[in-house]
N, C-alpha and C positions, 0 to 999 in steps of 0.2 A: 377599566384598567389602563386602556391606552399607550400610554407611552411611559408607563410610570413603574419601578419595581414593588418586590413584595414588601412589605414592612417585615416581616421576619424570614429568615430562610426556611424551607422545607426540609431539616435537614433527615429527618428518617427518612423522606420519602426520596430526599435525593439518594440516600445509601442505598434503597430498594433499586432504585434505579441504575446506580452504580455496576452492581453485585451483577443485573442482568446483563449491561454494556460488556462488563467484565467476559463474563460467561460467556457470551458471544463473540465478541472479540478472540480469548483462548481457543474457541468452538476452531475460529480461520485460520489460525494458524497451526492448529498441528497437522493438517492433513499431509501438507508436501512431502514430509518424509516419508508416510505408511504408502506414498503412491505404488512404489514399487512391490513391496507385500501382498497389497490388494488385487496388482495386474496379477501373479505368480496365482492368487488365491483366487483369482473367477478367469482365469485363462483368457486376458483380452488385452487387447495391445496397448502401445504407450501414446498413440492419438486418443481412443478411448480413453483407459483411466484419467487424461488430464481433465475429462469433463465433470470431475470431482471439483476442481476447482475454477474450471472456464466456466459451467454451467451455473457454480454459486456464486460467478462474480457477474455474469452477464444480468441473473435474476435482482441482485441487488444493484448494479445497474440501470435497468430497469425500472425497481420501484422508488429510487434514490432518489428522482427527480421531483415524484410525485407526492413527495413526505410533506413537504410545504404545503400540500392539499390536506391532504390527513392531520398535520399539525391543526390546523386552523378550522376542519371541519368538524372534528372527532375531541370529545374531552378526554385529558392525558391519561384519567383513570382505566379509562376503554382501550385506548390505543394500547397503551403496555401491556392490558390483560390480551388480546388480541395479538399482539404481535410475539409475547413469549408462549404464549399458548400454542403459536404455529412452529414458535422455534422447540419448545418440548415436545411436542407432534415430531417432527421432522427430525429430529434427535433419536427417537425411540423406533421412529421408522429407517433409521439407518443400522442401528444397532443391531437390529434384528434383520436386516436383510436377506435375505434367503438367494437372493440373485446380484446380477452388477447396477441390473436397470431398476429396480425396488430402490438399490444404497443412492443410486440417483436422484432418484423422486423425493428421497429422504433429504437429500442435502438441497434440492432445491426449493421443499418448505420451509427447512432451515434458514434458509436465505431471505425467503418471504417474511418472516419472523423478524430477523436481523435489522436484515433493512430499514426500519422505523428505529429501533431502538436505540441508536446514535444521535439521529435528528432529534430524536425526544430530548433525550436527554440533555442534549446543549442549547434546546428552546426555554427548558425548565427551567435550567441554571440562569439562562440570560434576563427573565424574568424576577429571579430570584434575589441576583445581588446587585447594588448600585454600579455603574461603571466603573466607579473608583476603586472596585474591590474585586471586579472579575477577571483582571489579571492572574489574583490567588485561586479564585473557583474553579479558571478556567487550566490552571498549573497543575490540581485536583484531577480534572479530566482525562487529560494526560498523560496522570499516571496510573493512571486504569487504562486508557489506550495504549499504550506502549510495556505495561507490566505484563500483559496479555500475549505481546510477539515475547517480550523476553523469555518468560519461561516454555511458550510454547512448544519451539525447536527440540531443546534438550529435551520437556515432558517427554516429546512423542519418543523422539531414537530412544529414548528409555525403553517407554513399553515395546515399544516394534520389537526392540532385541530380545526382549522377556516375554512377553505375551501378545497375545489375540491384538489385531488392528481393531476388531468391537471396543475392545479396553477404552479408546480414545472419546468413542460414543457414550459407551457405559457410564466414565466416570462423571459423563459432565450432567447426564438425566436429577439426578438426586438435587446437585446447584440449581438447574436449572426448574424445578419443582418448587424448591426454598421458594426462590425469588418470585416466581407467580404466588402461591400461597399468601407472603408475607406483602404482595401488591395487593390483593384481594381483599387483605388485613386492613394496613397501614395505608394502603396511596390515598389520594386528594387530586380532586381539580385543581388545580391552582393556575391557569390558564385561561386568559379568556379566548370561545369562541364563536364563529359566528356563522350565517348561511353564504356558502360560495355551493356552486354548482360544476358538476367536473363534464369540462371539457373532453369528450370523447374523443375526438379528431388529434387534440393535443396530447392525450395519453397516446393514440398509434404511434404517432407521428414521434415522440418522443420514444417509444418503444422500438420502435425502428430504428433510428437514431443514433440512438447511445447502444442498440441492442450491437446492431451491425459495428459499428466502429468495435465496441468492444470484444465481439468474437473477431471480426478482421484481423487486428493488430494484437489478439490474444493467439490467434492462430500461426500469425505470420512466422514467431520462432518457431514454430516446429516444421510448418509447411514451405514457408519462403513466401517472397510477397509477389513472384511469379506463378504463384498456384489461383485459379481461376477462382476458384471458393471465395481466395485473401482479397484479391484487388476488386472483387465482385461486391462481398462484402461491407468492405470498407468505402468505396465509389457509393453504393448505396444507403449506407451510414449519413455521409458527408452530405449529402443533395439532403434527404431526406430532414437533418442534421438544421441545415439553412432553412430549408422550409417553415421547420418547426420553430427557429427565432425571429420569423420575419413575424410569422402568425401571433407569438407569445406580445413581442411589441406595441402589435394593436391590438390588443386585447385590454378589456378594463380588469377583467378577473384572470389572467394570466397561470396556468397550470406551474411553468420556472416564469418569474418578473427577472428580466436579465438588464432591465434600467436601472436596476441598482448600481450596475457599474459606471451608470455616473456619477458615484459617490467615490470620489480618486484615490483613498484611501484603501477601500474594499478591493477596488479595481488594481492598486497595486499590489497589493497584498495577497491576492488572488493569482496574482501572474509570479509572484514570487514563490508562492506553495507549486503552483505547477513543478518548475524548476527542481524543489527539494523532493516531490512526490518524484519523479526522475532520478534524481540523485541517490535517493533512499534505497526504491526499489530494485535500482541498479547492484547500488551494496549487497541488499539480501542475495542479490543469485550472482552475481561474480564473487564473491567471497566465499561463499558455499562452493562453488564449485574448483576454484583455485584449488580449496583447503581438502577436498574429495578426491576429486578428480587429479588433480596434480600432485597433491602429496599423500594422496592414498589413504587420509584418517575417516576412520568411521563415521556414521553420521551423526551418533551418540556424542563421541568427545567432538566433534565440527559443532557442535550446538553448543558444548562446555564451553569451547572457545570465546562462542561470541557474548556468551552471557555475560560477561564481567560490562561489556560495552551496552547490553540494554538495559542492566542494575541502573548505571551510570545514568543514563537514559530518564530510566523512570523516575530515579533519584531526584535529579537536577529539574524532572519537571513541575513540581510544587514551588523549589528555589527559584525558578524563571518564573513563574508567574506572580512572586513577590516581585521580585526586582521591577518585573513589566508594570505592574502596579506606581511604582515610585522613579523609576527612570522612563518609561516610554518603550518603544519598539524600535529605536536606529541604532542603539550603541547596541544592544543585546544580539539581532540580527547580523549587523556588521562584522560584529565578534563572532559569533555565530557561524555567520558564512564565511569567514578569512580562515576560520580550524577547518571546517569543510571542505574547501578549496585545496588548501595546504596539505591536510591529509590524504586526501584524493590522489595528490601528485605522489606523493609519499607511497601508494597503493602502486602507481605504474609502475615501481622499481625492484617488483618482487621477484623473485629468485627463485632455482627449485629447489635450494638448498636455504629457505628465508627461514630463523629462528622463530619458534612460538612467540617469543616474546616480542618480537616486532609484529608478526601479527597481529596479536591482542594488544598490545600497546598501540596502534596505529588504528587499528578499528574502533578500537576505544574510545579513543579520542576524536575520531570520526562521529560518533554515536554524541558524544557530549557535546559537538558544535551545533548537532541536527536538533538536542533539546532546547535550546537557546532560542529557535528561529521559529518553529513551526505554529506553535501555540503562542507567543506574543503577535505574531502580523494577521494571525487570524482574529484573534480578539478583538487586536487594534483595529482592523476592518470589519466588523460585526459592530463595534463602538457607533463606527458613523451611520448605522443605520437608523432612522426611527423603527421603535418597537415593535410596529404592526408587519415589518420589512424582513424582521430575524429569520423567521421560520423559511423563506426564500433567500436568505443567506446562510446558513444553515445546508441546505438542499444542496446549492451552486457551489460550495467547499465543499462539499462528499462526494458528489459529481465531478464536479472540476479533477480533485484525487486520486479519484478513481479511473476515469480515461485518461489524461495526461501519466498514470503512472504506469497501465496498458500499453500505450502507443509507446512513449519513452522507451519500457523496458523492448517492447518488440525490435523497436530501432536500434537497440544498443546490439542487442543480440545478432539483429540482422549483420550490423557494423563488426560484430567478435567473429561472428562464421565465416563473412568476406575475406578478415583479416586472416584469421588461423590457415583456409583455402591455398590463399595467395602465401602465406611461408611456409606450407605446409610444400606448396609446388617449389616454392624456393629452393626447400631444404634435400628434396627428392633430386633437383639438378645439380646441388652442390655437390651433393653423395655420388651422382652419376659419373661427374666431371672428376671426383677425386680416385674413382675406382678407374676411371678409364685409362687417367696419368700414372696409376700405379698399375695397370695389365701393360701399361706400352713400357715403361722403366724394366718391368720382369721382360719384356719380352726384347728389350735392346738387350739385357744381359745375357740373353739363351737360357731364359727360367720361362715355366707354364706358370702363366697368372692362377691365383688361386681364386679358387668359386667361394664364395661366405655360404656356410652351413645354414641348415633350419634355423638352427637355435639365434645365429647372428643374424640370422632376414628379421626374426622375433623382434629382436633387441633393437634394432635397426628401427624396426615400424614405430613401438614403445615409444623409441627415443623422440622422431619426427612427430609421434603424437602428443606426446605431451610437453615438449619446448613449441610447437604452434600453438597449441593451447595456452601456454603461458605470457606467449608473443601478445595473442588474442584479448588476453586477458589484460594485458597491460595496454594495450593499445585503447581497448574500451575504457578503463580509467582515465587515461589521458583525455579522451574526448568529453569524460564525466566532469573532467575538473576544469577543460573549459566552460561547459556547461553551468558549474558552480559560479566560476567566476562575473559570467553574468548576471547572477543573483546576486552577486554580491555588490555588482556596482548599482543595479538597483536597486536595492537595501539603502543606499544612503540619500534616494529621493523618500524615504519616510517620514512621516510627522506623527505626532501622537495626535490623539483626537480627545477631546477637552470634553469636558461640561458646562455647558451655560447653565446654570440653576434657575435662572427666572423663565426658562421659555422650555428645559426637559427637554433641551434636543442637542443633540451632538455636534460639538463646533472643530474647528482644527486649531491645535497648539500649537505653537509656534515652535 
């Protein structure tokens, strides 16, 4: 097979494959909201319950790197019935939990699962269609990756409000049964593989790695990154981190091949998704929490809100990967990034009194610059790979996504609590200095300064907590949209990457 695509697409078995990405994907996103139901329901703190979702991201973390092994040692037939088989396992053992540490165990088969079923699937695809046309396959993608956060949010604050946190488990066993079933049926090889031998040293080593960095800077918003665990963690991550790419570079059979980033396209395109995995994940948890926490709406309509912005989302990403197809990746990116940036700024201006309709119009629009970018600069650098290459390009973009949007978010957060701290101190000496100008005024005129009752220390606190939080909140955007703006001036070193037809190997367009 080599370097050559299919002659026909797989297109049922791409659907099988879909349906399971799907599934999995919806699986991650709904937990955030039931977090707090779940603490309430096994009586255990809020360092705990986050291991619902630090411990499914660390384990996918984890096997993330080593899919490029799996791709290429394992035929696709196997890998999917294997890895949804672990994710329906893991599904049914959540659902039925009897404890906190069982729904654990449960989510982190889940993850074991999961974890291939992404890489497969964009190895299959890349196999499948000629370059000239995975722009549209990969616009397909997507919108199964992004249809998956969109409804998730709102799904879950549905159930949470109305029923059992199991619900969340429950619903998704029956999809997820279809889709092995109908792989069992319908799949195919359609991949060729070959003998590699797995490096043990380079699985620790990378286990360590990405494990550590990921709980570090996973942990760091809750704990601080002065808590011994965070900086211990992460310090360990980082060394170990180096290790494992000095060792992968000499290597002929490479666990992650990270020499593809001599391929300048990959390489820039790669440092660009960083940037949006940052940007993105920023969104999901300052928006949420503005719209909660600040204006006090439920989690249920918080989720209504933003759905009109991940419709948009998923919508627009079939439309991008035509366009990518027939324009390239600089103008779509460009554009892309310039609503990105613009909206961002747009974000820092928010108010406690800011209309719904600037919310959702401004998120919205935030949501439609991010479908433009994400999925054209990764296709485009997957293009300039040769074939044998994908399955470790593939890997290095799920990877890369996934720590860059870890660290990001941990730093932003770190940067919102600093911020909030410091006006929150602010605002306490403002109020000190105004009460003390007004006891000395009462006390020139021969009046007793009055004491502020209960009720106004209440109001008082309210107030100081939630304008720091807003401060906070804005302040973090501002730093987000410089943050965009760097991507976006690197957006316009892109080129498209061509076809040579006589030689099947990926050239750069001018």
């Amino acid at each position: 097979m080599g370097n050559e695509t299919l002659k026909k697409p797989p297109y049922a078995m791409l659907a099988i494959l879909f349906i399971g990405a799907f599934v999995a994907f919806l699986n991650n996103t709904l937990m955030n909201v039931a977090l707090p139901t779940i603490m309430n329901d096994f009586k255990v703190t809020y360092s705990q319950v986050q291991w619902l979702t630090t411990g499914f991201m660390l384990v996918s973390g984890i096997l993330i790197p080593a899919s490029a092994f799996f791709v290429v040692k394992f035929k696709n037939r196997s890998l999917f019935i294997v890895a949804m088989s672990l994710f329906t396992i893991g599904t049914i053992i959540a659902a039925a939990a009897p404890n906190f540490w069982v729904l654990i165990a449960g989510r982190m088969v889940q993850a074991a699962g999961s974890a291939a079923l992404s890489p497969l699937l964009m190895n299959v695809m890349l196999v499948s269609f000629p370059i000239e046309k995975r722009g549209s396959a990969m616009g397909m993608f997507g919108l199964v990756m992004i249809a998956a956060p969109a409804i998730g949010p709102t799904l879950s604050g549905y159930i949470v409000e109305h029923h059992s946190w199991r619900m969340l488990f429950e619903m998704i066993i029956p999809f997820a049964v279809l889709s092995l079933l109908f792989g069992l049926w319908k799949l195919e090889n359609v991949m060729e593989t070959r003998k590699v031998s797995l490096d043990y040293t380079s699985l620790v080593l990378s286990t360590i790695g990405f494990g550590g960095l990921l709980y570090g800077f996973s942990s760091a918003g809750d704990k601080g990154f002065n808590n011994p665990l965070v900086y211990s963690s992460i310090a360990i991550g980082a060394v170990t981190l180096v290790i494992f790419i000095i060792k992968q570079v000499k290597m002929e059979e490479p666990l992650l091949d990270e020499r593809i980033y001599k391929y300048p396209m990959f390489a820039l395109g790669s440092a660009i998704s960083m940037v949006i995995s940052v940007a993105m994940f920023s969104g999901m948890i300052l928006t949420p929490a503005y719209v909660q926490q600040v204006r006090g709406i439920s989690p249920f309509h918080a989720g209504l809100m933003m759905l009109p912005g991940a419709i948009i989302m998923a919508l627009m990403s079939p439309i991008t990967g035509r366009l990518f197809d027939k324009i390239g990746p600089r103008i779509l990116a460009f554009i892309g990034l310039s609503i990105i940036t613009v909206s961002s700024y747009f974000l820092t201006k928010l108010q406690v009194d800011s209309s719904y309709a600037y919310i959702i119009t401004v998120y919205t629009i935030r949501m439609l610059g991010m479908s433009m970018v994400m999925m054209p600069i990764m296709t485009n650098g997957l293009n300039q790979l040769p074939m044998e290459k994908n399955p470790h390009g593939t890997a290095i973009n799920n990877t890369v996504q996934q720590v860059s949007g870890a660290i990001g978010t941990a730093i932003l957060v770190t940067i919102m609590d600093a911020h909030i701290k410091t006006k929150a101190n602010d605002l306490v000496a403002e109020m000190k200095a105004k009460a003390a100008k007004t006891a000395k005024a009462a006390m020139e005129a021969g009046q007793k300064p009055s004491t502020p009752t209960t009720e106004q220390m209440v109001q008082m606190k309210a107030h100081i907590t939630q304008t720091a939080l807003l401060s906070g909140i804005n302040y973090t955007f501002m730093v987000v949209t410089g943050i965009s703006a760097v991507a976006l001036i690197l957006s316009l070193f892109l080129k498209r990457v061509k076809v040579n037809k006589a030689v099947q190997k990926p050239q750069m367009g001018k």
